[in-house]
C-alpha positions in Angstrom: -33.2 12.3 -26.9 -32.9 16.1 -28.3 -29.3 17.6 -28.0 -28.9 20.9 -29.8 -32.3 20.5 -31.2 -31.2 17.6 -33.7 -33.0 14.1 -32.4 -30.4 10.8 -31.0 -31.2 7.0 -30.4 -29.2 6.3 -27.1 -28.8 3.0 -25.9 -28.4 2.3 -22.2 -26.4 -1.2 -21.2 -28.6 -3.5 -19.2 -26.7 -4.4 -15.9 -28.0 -7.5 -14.5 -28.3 -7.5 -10.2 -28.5 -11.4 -9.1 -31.6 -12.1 -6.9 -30.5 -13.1 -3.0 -32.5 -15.0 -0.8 -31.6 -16.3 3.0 -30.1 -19.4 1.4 -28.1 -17.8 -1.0 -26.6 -15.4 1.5 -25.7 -18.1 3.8 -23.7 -20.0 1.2 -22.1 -16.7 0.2 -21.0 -16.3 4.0 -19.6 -19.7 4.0 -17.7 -19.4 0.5 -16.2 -16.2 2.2 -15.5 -17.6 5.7 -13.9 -20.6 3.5 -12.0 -17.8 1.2 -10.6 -15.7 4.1 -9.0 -18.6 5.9 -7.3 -20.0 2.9 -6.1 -17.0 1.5 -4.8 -16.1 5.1 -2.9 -19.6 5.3 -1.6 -18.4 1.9 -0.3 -15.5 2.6 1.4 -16.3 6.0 3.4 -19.1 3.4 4.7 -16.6 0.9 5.9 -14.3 3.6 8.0 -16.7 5.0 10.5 -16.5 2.3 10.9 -13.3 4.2 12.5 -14.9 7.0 16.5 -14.0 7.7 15.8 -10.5 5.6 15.7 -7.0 7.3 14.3 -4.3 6.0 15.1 -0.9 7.6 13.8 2.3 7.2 15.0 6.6 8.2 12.6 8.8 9.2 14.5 12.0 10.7 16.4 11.2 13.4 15.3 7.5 14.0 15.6 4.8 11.9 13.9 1.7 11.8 14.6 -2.2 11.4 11.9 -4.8 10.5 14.0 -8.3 10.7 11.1 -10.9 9.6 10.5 -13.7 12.7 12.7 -11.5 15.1 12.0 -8.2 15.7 10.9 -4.5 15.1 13.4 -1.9 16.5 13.9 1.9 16.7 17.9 3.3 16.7 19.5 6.2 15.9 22.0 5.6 12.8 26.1 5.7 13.1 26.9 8.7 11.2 28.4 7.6 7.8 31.8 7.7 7.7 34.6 5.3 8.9 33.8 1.8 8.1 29.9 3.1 8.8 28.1 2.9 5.5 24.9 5.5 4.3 22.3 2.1 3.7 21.5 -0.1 5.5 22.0 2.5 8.7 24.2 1.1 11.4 22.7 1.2 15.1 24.8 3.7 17.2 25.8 1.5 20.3 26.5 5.1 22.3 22.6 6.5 21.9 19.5 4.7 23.8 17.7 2.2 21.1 14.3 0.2 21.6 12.5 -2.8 20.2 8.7 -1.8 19.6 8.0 -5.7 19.3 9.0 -9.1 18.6 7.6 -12.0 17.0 5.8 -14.3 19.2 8.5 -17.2 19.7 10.8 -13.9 20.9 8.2 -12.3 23.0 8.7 -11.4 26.6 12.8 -12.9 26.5 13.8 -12.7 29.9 17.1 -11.6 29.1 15.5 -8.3 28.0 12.9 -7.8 30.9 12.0 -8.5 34.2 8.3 -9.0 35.4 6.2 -6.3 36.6 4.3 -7.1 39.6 2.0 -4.2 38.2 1.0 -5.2 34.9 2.2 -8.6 34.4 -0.1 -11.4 35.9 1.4 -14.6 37.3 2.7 -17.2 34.4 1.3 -20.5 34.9 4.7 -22.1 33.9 3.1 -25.8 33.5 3.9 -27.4 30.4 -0.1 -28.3 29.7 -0.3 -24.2 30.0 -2.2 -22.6 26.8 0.4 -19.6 26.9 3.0 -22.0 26.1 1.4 -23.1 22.9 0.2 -19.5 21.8 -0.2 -19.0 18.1 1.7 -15.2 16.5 -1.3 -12.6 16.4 -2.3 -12.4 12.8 -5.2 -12.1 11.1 -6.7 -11.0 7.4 -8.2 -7.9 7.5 -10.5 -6.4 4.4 -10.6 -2.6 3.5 -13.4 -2.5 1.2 -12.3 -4.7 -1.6 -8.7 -4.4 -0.5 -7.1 -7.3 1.6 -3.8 -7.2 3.6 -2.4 -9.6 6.7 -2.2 -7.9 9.4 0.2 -9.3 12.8 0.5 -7.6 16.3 3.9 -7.6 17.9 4.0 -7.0 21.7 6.5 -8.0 24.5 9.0 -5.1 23.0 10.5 -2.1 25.3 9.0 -0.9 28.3 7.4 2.2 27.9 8.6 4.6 30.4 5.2 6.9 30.2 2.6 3.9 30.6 5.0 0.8 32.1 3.4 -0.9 29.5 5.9 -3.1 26.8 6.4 -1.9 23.3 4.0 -2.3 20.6 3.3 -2.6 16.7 1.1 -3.3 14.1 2.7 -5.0 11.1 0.7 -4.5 7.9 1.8 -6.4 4.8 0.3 -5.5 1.3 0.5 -6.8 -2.0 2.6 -3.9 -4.4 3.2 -5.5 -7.4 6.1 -3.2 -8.5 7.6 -2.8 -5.4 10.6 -5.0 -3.5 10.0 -5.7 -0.3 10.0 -2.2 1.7 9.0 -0.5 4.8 6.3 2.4 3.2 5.8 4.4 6.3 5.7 3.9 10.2 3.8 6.1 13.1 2.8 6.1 16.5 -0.7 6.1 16.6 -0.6 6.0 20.5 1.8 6.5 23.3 4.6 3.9 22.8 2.0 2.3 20.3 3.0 2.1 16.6 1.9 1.3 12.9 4.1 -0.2 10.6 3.2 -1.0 6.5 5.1 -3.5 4.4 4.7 -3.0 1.0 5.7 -6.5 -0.9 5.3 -8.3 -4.4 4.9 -11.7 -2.5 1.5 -11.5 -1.3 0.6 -10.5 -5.0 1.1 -14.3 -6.3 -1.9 -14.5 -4.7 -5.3 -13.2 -6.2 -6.7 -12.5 -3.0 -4.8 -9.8 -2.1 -4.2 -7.8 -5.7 -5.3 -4.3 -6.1 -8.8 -4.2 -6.7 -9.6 -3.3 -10.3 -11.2 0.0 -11.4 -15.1 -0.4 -11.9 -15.3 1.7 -15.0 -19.3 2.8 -15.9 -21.0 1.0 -18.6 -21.1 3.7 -21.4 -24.6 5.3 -23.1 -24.3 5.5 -26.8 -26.0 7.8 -28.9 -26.0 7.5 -32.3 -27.9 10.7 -34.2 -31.6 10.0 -36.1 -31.0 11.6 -40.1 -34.5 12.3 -41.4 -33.0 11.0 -44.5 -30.5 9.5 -47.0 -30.0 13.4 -48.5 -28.9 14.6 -45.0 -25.7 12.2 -45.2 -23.2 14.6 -46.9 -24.5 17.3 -44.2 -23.8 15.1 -41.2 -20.0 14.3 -42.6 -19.2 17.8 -42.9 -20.3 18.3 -39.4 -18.4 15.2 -37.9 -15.5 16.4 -40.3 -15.6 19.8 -39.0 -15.3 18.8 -35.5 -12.8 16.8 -35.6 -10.5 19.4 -37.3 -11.9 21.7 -34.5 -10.5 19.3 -31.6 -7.4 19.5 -33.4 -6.8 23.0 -33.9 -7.7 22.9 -30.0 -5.5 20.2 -28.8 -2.5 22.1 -30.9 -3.3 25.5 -29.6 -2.7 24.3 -25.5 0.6 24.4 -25.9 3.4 21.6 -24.9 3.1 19.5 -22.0 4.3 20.3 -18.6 5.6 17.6 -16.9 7.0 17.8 -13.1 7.3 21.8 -13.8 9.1 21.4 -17.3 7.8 22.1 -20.7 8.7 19.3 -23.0 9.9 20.4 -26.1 10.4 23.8 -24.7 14.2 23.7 -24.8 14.2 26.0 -21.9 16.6 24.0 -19.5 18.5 21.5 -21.6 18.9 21.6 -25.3 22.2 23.6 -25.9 26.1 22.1 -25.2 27.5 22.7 -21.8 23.9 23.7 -20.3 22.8 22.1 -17.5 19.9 21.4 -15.9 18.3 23.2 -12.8 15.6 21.4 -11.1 12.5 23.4 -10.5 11.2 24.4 -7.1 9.1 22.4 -5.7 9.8 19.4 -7.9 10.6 15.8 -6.7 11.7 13.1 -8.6 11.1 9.3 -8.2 13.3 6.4 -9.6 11.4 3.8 -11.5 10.5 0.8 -8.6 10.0 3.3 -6.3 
């Protein structure tokens, strides 16, 4: 290769791709099929050291709970105050509040609901019936090499606007520095919702870390000297760029970080001087 009219040996890395065949893709199928439903047994275990925990969540004027095995629900907080604390919000018995689903040995409670002629069809209340043995809705789900459990809660609220219940998608993902925590929930749909569960449980097992960064296999180049007497030549030059790069990486001036100049002394550095957050600046506690 010519760069800059002076002649390089380059060497590119030699990346194997494995032959497949009908049998070999069949076996791979099988390995996976095997993979997915152990690593989906496995992760339903580790979550249930979840169970008796709630996790809760404010978004505005709603907040949220997430009680493991029980139930998802949607309140308005107890303003703060008088026995009422900030965290974990407190559910305001004097406002409307709604469960968005339960967990499958809570669905449908008649305590909470009546049948509707409508929507619901008749129960086949026999004891041999298969909707007395049902198993919770859950399932591995794969987003290219990123895998999370996913479980559907129904049987919460009825909707008002469809007469339909209540409800949710529960994802749960593997964050290795993260507690247990609610990341964000939506309604995708009327009276239809999205929860994710961020959790370092799920992360004892392999199958649902992080995938790892693919990083490119470098191309070195290594420059062709005509010979030995062009040596001293080609350390000046390698000598003179690198006190270029320097002179360049001093000359950029200190660096900014969230909107403040380190080293600057602009906003702390004298006695009594506090500090005044910049506009447009947020901060986030380590864990977080």
């Amino acid at each position: 290769m010519i760069l800059k009219d002076r002649p390089y040996l380059c060497q590119i890395p030699s990346v194997s791709i494995p032959t497949q065949n009908d049998t070999a893709k069949a076996k791979d199928k099988a390995e996976e099929a095997a993979e997915i439903a152990r690593a989906t047994d496995r992760g339903w275990e580790l979550l249930k050291e979840m169970e008796g925990n709630c996790m809760y969540f404010i978004s505005g004027w709603w907040s949220y709970s997430f009680c493991y095995n029980t139930d998802v629900k949607q309140f308005h907080q107890l303003p703060p105050g008088k026995g009422a604390p900030i965290f974990p919000p407190m559910e305001d018995p004097a406002t409307p509040s709604y469960v968005l689903g339960r967990f499958e040995k809570n669905q449908h409670s008649p305590s909470d609901r009546k049948p509707n002629p409508r929507i619901d069809p008749p129960k086949d209340t026999s004891a041999s019936s298969p909707s007395n043995h049902r198993t919770p809705n859950t399932q591995l789900r794969a987003k290219g090499d990123l895998r999370y459990l996913v479980q559907t809660l129904s049987g919460g609220t009825a909707c008002d606007l469809t007469g339909r219940d209540r409800k949710i998608e529960v994802q749960f993902h593997c964050h290795p520095q993260s507690a247990d925590r609610i990341g964000w929930i939506k309604e995708v749909s009327t009276c239809s919702y999205l929860m994710v569960i961020y959790t370092p449980r799920l992360c004892n097992d392999v199958a649902f870390l992080p995938p790892r960064e693919n990083k490119a296999a470098p191309i070195t180049c290594q420059e062709i000297l005509a010979s030995t007497s062009d040596i001293p030549e080609w350390r000046a030059r390698k000598q003179e760029d690198a006190e270029r790069k320097l002179v360049a990486a001093s000359s950029s001036g200190r660096p900014v970080v969230g909107g403040i100049e380190v080293g600057g002394m602009k906003l702390v550095g004298k006695e009594g001087q506090r500090i005044e957050t910049p506009p447009n600046t947020a901060f986030t506690m380590p864990g977080e």
